[in-house]
Residue frames relative to the residue before (quaternion, step in Angstrom):
aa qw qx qy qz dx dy dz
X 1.0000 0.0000 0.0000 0.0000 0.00 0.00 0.00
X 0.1810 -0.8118 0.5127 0.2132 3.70 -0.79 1.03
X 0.7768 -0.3717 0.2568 0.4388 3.29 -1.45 0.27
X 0.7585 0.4634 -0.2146 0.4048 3.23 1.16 -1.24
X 0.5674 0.5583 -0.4214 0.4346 3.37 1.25 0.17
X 0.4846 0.7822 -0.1800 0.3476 2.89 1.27 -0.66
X 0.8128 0.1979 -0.0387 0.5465 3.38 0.73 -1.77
X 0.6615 0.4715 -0.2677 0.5182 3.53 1.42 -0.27
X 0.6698 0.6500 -0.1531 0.3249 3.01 0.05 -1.71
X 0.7976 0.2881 -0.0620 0.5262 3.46 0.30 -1.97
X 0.6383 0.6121 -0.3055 0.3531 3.50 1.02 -0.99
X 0.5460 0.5945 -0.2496 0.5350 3.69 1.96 -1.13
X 0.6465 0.6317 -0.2825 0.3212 3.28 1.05 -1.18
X 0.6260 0.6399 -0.1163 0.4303 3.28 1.14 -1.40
X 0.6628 0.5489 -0.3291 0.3886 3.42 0.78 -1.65
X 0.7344 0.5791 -0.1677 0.3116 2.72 0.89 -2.19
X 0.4758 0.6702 -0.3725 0.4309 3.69 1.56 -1.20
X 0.8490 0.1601 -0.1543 0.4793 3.21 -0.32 -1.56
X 0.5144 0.6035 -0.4903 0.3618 3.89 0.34 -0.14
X 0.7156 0.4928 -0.2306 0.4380 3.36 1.08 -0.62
X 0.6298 0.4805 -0.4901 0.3637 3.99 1.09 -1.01
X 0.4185 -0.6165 0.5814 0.3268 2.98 -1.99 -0.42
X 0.7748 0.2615 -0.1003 0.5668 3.25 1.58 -0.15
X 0.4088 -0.7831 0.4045 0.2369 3.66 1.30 0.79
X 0.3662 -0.6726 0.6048 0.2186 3.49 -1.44 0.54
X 0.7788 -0.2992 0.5178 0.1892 3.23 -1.92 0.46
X 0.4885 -0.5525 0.5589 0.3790 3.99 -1.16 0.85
X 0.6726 0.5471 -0.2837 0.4097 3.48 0.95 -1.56
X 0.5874 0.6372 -0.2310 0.4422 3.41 0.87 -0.93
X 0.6405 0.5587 -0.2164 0.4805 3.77 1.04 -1.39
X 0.8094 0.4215 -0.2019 0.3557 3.19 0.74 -1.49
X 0.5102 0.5838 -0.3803 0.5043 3.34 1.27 -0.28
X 0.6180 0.6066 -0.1660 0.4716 3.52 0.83 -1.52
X 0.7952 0.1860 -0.1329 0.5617 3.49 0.17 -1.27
X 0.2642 -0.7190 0.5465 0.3385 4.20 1.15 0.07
X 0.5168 0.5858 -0.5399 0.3136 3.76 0.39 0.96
X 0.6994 -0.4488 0.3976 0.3891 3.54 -1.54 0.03
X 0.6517 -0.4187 0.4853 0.4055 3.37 -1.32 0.22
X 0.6528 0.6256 -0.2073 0.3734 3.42 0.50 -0.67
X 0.7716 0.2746 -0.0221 0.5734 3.02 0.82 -0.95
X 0.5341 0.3865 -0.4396 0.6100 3.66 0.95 0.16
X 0.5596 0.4591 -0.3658 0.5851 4.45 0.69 -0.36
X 0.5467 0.4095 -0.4870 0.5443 3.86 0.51 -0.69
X 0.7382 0.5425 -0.2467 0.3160 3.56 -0.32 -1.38
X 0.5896 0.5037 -0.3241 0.5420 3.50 0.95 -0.89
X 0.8860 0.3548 -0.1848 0.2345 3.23 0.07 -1.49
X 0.1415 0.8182 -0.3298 0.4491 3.20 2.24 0.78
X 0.7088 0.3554 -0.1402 0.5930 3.23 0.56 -2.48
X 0.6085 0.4076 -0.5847 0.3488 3.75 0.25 -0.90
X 0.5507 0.5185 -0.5500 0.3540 3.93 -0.04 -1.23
X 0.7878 0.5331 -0.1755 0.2539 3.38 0.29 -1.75
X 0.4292 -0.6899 0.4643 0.3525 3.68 1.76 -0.22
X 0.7540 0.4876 -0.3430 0.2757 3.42 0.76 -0.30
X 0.4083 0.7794 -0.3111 0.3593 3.61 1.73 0.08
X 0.0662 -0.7696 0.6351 -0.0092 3.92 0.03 0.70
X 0.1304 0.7688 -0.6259 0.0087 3.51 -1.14 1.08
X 0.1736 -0.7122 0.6782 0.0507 3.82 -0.75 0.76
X 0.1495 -0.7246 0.6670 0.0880 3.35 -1.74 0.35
X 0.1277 -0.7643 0.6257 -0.0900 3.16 -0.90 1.12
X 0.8725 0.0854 0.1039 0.4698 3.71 -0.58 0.54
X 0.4413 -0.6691 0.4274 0.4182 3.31 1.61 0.69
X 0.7398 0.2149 -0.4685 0.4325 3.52 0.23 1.75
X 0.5407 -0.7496 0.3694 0.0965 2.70 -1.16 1.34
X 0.5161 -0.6889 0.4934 0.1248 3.89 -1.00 1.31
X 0.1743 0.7767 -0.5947 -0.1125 3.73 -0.40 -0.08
X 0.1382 0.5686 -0.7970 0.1498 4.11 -1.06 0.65
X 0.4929 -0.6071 0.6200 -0.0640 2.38 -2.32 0.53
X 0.1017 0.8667 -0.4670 0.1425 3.02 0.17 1.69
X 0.5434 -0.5450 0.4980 0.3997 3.81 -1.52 0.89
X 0.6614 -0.5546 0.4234 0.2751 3.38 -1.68 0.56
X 0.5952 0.5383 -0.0880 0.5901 3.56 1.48 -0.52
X 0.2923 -0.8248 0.3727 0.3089 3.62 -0.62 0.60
X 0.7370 0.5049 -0.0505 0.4466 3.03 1.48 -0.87
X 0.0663 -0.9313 0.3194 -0.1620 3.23 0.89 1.34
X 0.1940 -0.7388 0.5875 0.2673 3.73 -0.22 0.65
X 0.6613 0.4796 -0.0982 0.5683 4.01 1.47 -1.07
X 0.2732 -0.6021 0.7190 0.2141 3.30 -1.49 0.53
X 0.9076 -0.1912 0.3249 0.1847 2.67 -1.73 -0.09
X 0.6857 0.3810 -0.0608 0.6172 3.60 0.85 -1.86
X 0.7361 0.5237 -0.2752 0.3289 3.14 0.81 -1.39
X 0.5604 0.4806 -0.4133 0.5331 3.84 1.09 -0.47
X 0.7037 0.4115 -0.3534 0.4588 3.84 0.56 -1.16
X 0.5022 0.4686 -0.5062 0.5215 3.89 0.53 0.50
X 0.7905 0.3282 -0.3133 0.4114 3.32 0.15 -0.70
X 0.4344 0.4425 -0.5473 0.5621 4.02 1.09 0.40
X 0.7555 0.2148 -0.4731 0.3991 3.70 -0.63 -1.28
X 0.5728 0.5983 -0.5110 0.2298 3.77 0.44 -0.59
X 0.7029 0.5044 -0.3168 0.3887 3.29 1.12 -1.13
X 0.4681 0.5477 -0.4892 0.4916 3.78 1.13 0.11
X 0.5579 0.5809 -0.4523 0.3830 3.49 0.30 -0.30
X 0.6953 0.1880 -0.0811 0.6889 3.82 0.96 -1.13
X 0.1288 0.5631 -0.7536 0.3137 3.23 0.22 1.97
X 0.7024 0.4174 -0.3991 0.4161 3.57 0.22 -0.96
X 0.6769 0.3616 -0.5199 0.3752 3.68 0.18 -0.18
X 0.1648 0.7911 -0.5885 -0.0261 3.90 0.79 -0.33
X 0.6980 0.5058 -0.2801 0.4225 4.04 -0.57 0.78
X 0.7020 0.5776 -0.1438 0.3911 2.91 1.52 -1.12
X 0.4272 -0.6410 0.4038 0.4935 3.86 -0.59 -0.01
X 0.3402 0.5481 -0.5995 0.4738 3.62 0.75 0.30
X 0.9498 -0.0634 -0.2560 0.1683 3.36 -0.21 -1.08
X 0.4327 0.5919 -0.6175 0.2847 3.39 1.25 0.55
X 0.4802 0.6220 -0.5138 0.3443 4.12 1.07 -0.27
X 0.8267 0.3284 -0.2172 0.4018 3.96 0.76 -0.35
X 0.4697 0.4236 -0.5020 0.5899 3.03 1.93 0.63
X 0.4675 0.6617 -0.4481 0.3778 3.54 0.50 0.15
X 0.4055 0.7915 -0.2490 0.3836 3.15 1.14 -1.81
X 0.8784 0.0515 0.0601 0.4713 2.26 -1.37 -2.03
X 0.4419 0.6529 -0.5122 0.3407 3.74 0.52 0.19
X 0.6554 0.4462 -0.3407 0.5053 3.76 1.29 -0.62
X 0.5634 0.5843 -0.3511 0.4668 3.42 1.44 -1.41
X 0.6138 0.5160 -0.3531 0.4820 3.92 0.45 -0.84
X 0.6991 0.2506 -0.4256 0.5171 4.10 0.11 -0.15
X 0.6038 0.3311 -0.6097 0.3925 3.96 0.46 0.68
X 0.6206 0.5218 -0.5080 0.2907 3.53 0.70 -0.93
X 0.5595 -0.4181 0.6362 0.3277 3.20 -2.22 -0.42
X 0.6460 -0.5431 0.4247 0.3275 3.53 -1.04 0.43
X 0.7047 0.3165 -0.3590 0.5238 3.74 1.06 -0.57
X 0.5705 0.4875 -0.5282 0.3973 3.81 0.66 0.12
X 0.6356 0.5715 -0.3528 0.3808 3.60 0.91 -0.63
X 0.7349 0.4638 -0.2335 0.4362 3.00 1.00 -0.89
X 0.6220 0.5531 -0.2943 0.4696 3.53 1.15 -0.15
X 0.4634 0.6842 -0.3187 0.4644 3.16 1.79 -0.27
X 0.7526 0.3948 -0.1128 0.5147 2.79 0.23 -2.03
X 0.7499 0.4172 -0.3604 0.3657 3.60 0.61 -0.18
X 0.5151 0.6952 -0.4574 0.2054 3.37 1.05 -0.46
X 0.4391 -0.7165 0.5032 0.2016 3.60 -1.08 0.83
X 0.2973 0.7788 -0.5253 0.1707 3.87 1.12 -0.43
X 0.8260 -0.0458 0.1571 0.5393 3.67 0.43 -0.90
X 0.2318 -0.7742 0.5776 -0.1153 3.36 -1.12 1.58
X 0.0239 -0.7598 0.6383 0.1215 3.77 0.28 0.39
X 0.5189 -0.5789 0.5933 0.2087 3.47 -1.95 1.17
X 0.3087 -0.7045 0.6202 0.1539 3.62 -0.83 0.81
X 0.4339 0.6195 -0.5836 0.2954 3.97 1.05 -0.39
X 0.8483 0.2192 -0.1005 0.4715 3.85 -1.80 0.00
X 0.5679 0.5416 -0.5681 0.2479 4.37 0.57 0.07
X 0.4589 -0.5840 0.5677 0.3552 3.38 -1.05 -0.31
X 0.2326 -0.8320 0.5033 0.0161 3.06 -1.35 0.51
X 0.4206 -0.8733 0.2456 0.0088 3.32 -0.29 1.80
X 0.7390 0.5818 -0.2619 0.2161 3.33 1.38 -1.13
X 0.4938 0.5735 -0.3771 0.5340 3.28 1.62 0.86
X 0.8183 0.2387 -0.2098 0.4789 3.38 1.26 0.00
X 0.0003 -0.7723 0.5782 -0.2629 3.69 1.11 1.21
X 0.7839 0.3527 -0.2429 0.4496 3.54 0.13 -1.21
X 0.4644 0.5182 -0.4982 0.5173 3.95 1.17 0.14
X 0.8321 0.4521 -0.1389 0.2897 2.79 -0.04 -1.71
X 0.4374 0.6298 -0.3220 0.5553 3.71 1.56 -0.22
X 0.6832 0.4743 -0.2918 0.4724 3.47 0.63 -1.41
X 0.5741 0.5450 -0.4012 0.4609 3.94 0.71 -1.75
X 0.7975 0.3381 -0.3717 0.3339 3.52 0.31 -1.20
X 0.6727 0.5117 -0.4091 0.3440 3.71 0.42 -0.58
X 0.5860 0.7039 -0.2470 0.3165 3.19 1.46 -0.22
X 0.4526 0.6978 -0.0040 0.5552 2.72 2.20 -1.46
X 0.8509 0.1575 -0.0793 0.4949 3.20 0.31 -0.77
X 0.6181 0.4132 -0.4162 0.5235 3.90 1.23 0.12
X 0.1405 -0.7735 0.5626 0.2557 3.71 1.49 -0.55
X 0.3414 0.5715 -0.6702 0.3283 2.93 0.01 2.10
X 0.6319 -0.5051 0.4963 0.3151 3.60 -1.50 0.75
X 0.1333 -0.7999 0.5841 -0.0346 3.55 -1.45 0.93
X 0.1347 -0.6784 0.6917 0.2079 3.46 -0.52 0.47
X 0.0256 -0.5836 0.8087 0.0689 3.62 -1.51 1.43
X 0.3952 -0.5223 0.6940 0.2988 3.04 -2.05 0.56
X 0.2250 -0.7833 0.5733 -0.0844 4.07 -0.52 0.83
X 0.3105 -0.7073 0.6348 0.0173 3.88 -0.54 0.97
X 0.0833 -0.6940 0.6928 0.1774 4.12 -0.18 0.21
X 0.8662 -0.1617 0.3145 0.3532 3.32 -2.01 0.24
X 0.9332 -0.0313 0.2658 0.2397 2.45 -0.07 -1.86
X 0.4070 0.6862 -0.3807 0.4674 3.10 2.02 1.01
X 0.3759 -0.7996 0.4041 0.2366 3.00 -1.00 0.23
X 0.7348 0.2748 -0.2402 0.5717 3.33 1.36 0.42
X 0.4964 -0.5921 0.5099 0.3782 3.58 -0.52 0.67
X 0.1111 -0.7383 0.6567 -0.1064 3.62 -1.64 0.76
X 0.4906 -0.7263 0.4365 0.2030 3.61 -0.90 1.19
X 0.3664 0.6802 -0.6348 0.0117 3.66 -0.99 0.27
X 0.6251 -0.5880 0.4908 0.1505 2.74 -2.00 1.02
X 0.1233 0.8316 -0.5324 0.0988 3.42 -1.15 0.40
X 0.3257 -0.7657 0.5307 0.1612 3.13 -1.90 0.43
X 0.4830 -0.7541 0.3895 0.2153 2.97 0.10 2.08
X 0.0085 -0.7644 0.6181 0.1833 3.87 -0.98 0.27
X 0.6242 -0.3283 0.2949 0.6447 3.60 0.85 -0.69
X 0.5734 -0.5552 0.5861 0.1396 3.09 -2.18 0.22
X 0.1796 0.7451 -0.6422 0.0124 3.59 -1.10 0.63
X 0.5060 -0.6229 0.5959 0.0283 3.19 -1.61 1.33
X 0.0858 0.7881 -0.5854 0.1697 3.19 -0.49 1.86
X 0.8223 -0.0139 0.0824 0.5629 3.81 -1.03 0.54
X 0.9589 -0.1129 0.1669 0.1997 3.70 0.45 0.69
X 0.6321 -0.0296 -0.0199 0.7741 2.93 2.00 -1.04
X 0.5132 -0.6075 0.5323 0.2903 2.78 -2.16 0.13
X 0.0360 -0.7955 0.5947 0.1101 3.22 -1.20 0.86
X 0.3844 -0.6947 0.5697 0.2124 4.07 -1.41 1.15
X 0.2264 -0.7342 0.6399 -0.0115 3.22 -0.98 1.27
X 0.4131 0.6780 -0.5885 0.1526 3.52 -1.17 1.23
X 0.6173 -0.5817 0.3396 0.4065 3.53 -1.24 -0.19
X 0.5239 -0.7456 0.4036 0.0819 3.15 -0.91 1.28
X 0.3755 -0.8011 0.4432 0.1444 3.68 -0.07 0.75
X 0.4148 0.8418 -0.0003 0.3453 2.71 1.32 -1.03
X 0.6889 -0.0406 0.3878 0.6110 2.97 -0.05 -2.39
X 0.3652 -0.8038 0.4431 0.1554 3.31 1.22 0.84
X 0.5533 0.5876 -0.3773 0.4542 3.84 0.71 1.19
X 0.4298 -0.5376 0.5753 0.4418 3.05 -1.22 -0.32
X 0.0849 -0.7173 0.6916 -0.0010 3.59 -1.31 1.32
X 0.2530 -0.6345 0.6704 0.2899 3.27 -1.90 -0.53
X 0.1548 -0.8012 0.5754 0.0557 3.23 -1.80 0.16
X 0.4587 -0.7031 0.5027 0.2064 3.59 -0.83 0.94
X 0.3972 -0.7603 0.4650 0.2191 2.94 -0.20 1.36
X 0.8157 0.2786 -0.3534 0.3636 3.85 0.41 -0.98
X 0.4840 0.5877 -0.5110 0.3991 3.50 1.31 0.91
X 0.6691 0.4647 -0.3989 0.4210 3.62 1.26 -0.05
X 0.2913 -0.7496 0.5463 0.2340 3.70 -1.10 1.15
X 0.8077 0.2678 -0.0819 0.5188 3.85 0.59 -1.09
X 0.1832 -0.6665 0.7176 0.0851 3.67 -0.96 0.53
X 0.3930 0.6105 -0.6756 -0.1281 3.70 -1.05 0.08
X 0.2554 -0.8323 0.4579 0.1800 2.85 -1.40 0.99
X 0.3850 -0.8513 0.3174 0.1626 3.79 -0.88 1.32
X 0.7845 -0.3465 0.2112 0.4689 3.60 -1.30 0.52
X 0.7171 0.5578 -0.2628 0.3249 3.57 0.60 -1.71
X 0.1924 -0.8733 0.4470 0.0233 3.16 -0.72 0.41
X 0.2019 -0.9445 0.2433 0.0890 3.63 0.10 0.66
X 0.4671 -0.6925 0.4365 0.3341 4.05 -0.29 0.13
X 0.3499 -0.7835 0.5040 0.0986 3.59 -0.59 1.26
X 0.4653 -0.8186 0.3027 0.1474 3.56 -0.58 1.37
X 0.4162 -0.8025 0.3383 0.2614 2.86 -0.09 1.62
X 0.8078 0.3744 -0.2382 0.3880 3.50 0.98 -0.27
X 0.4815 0.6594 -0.3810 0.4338 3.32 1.59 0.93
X 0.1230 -0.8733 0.4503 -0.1398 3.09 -0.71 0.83
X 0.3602 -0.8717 0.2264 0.2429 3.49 0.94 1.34
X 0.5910 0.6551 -0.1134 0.4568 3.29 1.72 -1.14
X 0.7117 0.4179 -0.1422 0.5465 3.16 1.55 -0.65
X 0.5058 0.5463 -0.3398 0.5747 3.30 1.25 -0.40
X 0.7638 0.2867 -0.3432 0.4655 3.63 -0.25 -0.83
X 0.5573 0.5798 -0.4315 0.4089 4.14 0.72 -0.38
X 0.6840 0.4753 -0.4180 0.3628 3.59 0.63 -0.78
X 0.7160 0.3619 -0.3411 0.4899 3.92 1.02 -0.79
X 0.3979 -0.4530 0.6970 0.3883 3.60 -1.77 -0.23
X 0.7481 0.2165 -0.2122 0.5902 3.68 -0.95 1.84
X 0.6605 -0.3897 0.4276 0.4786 3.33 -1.77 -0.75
X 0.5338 0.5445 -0.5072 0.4015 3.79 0.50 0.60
X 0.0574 -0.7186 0.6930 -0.0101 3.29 -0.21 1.48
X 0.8194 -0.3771 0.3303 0.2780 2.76 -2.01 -0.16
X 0.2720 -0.7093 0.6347 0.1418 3.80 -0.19 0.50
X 0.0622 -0.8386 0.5411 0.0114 3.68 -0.39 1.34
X 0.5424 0.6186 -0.2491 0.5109 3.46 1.44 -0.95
X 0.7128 0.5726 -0.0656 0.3996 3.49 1.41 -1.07
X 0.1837 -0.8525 0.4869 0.0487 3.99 0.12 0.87
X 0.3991 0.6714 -0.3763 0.4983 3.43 1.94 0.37
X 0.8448 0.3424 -0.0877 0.4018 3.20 0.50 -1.16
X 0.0207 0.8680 -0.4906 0.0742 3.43 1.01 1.10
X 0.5749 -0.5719 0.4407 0.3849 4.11 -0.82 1.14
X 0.1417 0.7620 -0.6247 -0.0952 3.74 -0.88 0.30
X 0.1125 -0.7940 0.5177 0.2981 3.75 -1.13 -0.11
X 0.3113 -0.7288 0.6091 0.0302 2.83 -1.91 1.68
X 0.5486 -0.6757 0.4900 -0.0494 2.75 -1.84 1.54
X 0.3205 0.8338 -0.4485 -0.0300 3.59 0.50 0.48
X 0.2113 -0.8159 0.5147 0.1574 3.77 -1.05 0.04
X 0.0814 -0.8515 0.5071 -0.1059 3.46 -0.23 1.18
X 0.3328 -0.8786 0.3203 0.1210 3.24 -0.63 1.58
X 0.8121 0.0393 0.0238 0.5818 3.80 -0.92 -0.68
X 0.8730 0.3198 -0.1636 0.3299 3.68 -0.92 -0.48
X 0.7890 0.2286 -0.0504 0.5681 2.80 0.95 -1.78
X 0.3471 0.6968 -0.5288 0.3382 3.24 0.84 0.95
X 0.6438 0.5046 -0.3423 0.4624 3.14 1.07 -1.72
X 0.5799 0.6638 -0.3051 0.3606 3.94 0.98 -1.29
X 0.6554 0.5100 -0.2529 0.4964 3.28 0.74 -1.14
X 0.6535 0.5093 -0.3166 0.4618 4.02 0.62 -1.38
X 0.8943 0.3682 -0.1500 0.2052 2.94 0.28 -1.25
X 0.5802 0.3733 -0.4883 0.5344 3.57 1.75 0.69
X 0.4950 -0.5583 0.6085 0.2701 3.46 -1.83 -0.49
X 0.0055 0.9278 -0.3661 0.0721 3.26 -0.01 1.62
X 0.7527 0.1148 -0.0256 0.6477 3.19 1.60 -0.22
X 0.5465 -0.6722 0.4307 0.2530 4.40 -0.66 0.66
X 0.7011 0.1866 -0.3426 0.5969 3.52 1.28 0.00
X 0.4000 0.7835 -0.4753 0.0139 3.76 1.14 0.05
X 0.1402 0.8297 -0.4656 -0.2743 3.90 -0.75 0.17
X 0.6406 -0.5256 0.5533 0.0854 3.49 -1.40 0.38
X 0.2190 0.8163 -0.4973 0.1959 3.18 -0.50 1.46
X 0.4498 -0.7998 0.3956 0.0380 3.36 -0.17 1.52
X 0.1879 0.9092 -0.3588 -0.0965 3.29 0.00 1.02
X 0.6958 -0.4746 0.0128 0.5389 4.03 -0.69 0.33
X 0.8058 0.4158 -0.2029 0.3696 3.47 1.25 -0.69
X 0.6460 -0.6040 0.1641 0.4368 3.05 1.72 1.37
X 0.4608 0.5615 -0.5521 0.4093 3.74 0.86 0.46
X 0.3382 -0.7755 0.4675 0.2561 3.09 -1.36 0.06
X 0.1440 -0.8398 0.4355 0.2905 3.85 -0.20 0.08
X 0.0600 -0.7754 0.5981 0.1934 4.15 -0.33 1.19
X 0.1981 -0.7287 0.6437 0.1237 3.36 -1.43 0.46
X 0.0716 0.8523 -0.5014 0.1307 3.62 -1.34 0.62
X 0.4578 -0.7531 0.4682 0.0633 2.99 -0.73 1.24
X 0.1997 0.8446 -0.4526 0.2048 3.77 0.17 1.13
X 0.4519 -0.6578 0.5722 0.1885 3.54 -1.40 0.62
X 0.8255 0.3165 -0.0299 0.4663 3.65 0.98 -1.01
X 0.0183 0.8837 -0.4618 -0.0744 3.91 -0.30 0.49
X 0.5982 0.6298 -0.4456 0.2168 3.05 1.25 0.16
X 0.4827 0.5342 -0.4151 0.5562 3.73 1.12 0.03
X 0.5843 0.6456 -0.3530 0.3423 3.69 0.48 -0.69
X 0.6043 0.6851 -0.1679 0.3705 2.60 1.32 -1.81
X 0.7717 0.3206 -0.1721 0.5216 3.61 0.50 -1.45
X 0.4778 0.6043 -0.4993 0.3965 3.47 0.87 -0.30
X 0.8052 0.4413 -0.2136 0.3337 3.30 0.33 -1.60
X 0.6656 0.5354 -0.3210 0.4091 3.24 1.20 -1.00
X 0.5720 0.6383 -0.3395 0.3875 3.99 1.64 -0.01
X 0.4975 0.4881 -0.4386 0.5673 3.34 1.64 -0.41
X 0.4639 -0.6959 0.5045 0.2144 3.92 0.37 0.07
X 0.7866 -0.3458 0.0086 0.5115 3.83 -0.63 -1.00
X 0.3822 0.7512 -0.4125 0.3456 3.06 1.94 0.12
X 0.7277 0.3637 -0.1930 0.5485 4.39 1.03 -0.04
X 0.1970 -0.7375 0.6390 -0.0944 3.28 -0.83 1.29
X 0.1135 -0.6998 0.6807 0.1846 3.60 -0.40 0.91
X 0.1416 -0.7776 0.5990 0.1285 3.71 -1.01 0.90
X 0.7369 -0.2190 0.0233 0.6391 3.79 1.28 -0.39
X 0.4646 -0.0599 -0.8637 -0.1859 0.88 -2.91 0.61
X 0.8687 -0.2754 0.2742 0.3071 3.64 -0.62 0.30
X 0.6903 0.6184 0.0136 0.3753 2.39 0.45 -2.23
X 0.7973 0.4890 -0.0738 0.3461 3.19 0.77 -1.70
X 0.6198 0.7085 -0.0479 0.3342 2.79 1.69 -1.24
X 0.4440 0.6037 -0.2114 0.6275 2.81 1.97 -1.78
X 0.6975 0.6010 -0.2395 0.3080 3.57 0.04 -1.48
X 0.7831 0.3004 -0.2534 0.4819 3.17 0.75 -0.77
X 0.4685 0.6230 -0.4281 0.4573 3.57 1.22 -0.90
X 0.7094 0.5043 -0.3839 0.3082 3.49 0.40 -1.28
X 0.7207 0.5143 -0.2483 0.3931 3.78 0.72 -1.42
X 0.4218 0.5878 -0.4475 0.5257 3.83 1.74 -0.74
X 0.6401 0.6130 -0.3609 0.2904 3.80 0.47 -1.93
X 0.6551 0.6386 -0.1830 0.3600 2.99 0.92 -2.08
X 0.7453 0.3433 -0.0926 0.5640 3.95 0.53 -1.94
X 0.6152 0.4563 -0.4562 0.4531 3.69 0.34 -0.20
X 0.5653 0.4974 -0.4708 0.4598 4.02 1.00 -0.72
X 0.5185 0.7244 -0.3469 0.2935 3.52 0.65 -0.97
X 0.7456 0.4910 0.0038 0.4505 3.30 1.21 -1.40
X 0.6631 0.5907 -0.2536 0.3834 3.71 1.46 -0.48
């Protein structure tokens, strides 16, 4: 059992236990249930008591314990309200946005039933901490991101002024806004480019001006936003409109450590996983795009071996060639 089961895991388990009876269980009962000491099932209790939310009855000279809201008439349990705090850490990084002032609203209504010590135990609870290193940050662009959405949803064309990577001056292009998706940190707007006649993407905190125009456009019945981002590794989806970006499969091999590292996440909807005898691992994947891939792979260092497509291989060998001169 890890620590983190421990303080999370079991701690969810519990809420959710007694939040749910209709007729609560016995200390004796708990300890059997939760396989813990008397002690420590009385510690726990007197948690919810602090918290106002503990309900006990006696029956038969023994005492009931569940976990009831302060309020009788509840659309939410118990567990179910404390999901929707750690959730709301998740859409910390949009702070500004209407995502997240809509769930400070929320729990802003839920907060005039609670008691002050349930609130606080919310807002304190430690279950889950999210790293703020590498997010983006929004509360300078609410009044973009307001526009993207009304745009989105009236399917009307938009002229964004847009900053590439690696330009040095920002530069107008038209487009047909499809929606927005939130990858590794930032948001990026996804539509068809006029332009480059394709489907592209954009970084939101690289756009300064949105305006959005009269014309109005017809939303592709065969597009599907969820699919798009699956075909690339990252925000490089698949580029259907596009005869550049033909599907290819890649062959990688990853050694000792970062083997186990590699197995053990979910990096891609067609990825597979092959165990091999001398403990490497071998991921495969079906992609459209390699140039993110590219640096990805080239971070596992000599632990990753691109074995196919060819192509790719060359590709990477070349940029190693390139940073290793750097170093002589």
């Amino acid at each position: 059992m890890t620590l983190q089961e421990t303080k999370f895991t079991i701690q969810w388990k519990r809420i959710e236990q007694l939040s749910q009876l209709s007729t609560g269980m016995t200390v004796k009962e708990l300890m059997k249930e939760w396989k813990c000491s008397e002690r420590t099932v009385r510690r726990q209790l007197e948690v919810f008591e602090n918290c106002g939310i503990l309900n006990k009855t006696v029956e038969n000279r023994q005492t009931f314990y569940r976990i009831m809201l302060p309020w009788r008439e509840s659309m939410f349990t118990f567990d179910e309200i404390m999901a929707m705090y750690i959730g709301r850490r998740f859409l910390e990084p949009l702070k500004g946005t209407f995502l997240w002032e809509a769930i400070q609203k929320a729990l802003g209504k839920m907060q005039q039933n609670l008691s002050q010590a349930s609130i606080q135990f919310f807002e304190s609870s430690p279950v889950l901490v999210l790293a703020a290193y590498g997010k983006g940050r929004y509360e300078d662009s609410v009044k973009i991101i307001n526009e993207l959405n009304s745009a989105i949803a009236d399917h009307r064309q938009v002229e964004i002024l847009h900053k590439k990577f690696q330009a040095v001056r920002a530069s107008k292009t038209r487009l047909n806004p499809y929606g927005m998706a939130y990858h590794e940190g930032s948001l990026y707007l996804i539509g068809h480019s006029y332009k480059r006649k394709a489907l592209r993407q954009w970084k939101v905190e690289r756009i300064s001006r949105v305006t959005i125009l009269e014309k109005s456009f017809c939303f592709p019945k065969n597009f599907n936003l969820t699919e798009h981002i699956s075909g690339g590794f990252g925000m490089l989806g698949i580029y259907k409109e596009d005869e550049n970006f033909p599907v290819k499969h890649v062959k990688i091999r990853f050694r000792e450590y970062f083997a186990r590292i590699v197995a053990e996440k979910h990096w891609h909807a067609s990825q597979k996983i092959t165990h091999e005898p001398d403990g490497s691992v071998i991921l495969e994947m079906d992609l459209s795009e390699l140039r993110i891939l590219k640096y990805w792979v080239m971070g596992f260092g000599q632990y990753a071996e691109v074995l196919e497509p060819k192509e790719f291989r060359e590709m990477v060998q070349t940029e190693l060639t390139l940073t290793a001169q750097q170093y002589l």
